[in-house]
C-alpha positions in Angstrom: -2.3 -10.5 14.4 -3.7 -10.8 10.9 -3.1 -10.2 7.2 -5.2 -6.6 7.4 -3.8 -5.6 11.1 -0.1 -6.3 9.7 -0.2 -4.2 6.4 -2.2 -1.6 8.0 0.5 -1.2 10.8 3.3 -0.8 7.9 1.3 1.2 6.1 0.8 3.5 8.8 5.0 3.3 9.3 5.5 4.2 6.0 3.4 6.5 5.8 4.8 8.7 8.8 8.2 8.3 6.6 7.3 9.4 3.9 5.4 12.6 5.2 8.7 13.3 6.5 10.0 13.1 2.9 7.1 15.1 1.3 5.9 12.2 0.0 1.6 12.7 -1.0 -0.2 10.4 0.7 -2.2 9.1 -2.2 1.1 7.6 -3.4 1.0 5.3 -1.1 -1.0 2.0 -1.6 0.0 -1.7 -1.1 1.8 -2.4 -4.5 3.5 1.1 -4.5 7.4 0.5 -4.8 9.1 2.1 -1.6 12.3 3.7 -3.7 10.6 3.9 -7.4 7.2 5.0 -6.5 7.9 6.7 -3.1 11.0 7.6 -4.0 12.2 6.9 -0.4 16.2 7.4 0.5 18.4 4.0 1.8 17.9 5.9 5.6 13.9 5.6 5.1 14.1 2.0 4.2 16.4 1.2 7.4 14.1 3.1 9.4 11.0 1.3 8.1 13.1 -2.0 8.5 13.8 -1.2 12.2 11.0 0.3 12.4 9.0 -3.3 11.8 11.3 -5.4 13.7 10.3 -3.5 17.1 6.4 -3.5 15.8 6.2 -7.0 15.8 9.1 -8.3 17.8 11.4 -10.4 14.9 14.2 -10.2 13.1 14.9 -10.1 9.1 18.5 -10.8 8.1 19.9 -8.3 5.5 19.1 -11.2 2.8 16.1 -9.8 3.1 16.2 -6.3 2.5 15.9 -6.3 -1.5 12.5 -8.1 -1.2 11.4 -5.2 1.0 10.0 -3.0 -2.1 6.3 -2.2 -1.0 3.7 -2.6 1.7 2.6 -6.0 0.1 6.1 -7.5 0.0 6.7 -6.0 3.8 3.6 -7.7 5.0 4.1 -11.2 3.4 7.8 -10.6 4.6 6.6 -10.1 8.4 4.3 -12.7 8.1 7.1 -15.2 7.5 9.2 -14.1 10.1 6.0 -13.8 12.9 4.9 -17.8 12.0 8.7 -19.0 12.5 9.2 -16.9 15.8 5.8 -19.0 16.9 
């Protein structure tokens, strides 16, 4: 899976949250910050979290989680995580 596949996968995640949250669509692009920007909730961002460990099969430890701030930061994090499960 590449780069584009990735990020357009979380972006489609995210974006399925945040319609849950009333959350306009054209708030959501790559850099967009997930709390700030989006204004998603502490249960959104586990359930995006969760949501990208089934996805792609890994696991990211909670030192993690404050580097998970938008689609661009998700991606690179994934892509860490998918080249040292390989």
């Amino acid at each position: 899976m590449d780069t584009a596949e990735i990020k357009d996968a979380i972006r489609e995640m995210i974006t399925e949250i945040a319609e849950d949250m009333d959350v306009e669509e054209e708030k959501i692009t790559d850099s967009a910050h997930l709390v700030e920007d989006l204004e998603l909730d502490s249960m959104a961002l586990l359930e995006v979290l969760a949501s990208m460990e089934k996805k792609f099969g890994i696991s990211i430890p909670e030192s993690e989680f404050p580097n998970l701030t938008s689609i661009d930061t998700c991606t690179t994090t994934v892509e860490k995580y998918l080249a040292e499960k390989s």
